[in-house]
N, C-alpha and C positions, 0 to 999 in steps of 0.2 A: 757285443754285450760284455761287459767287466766282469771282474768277479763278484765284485760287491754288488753289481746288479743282481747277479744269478742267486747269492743266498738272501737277498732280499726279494726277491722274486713270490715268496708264496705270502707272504704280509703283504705284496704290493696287489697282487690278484684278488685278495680278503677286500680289499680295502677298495680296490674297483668293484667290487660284486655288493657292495654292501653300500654304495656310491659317495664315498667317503675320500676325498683328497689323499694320496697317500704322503704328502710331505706339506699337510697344514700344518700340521704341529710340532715340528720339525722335524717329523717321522717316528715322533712317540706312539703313536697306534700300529704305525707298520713292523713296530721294532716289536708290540707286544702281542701280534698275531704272530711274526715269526718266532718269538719265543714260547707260543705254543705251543708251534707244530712242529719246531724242533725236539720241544721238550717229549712230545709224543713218540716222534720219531726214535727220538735216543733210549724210553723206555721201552718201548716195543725191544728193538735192538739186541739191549741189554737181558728181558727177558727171554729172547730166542735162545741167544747164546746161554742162559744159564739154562732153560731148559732143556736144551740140544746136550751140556757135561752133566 
């Protein structure tokens, strides 16, 4: 597994669960689930840490 597989990885799992090709469209759907749950990710994150100082 690449790297580029590994952070596409959770767009690519969306997008089998929801039975959806993940590179019909040349992976515009996979790219916009992963920027989700990156987005999530990264606020979560950011909030830890500002609540933690």
């Amino acid at each position: 597994m690449s790297v580029s597989d590994l952070i596409l990885w959770p767009g690519t799992k969306i997008c089998e669960a929801l039975g959806v090709e993940p590179t019909s469209d040349q992976g515009l759907i996979r790219s916009m689930f992963n920027m989700l749950v990156y987005l999530i990710v990264i606020l979560f994150v950011m909030w830890a840490v500002m609540a933690a100082s």
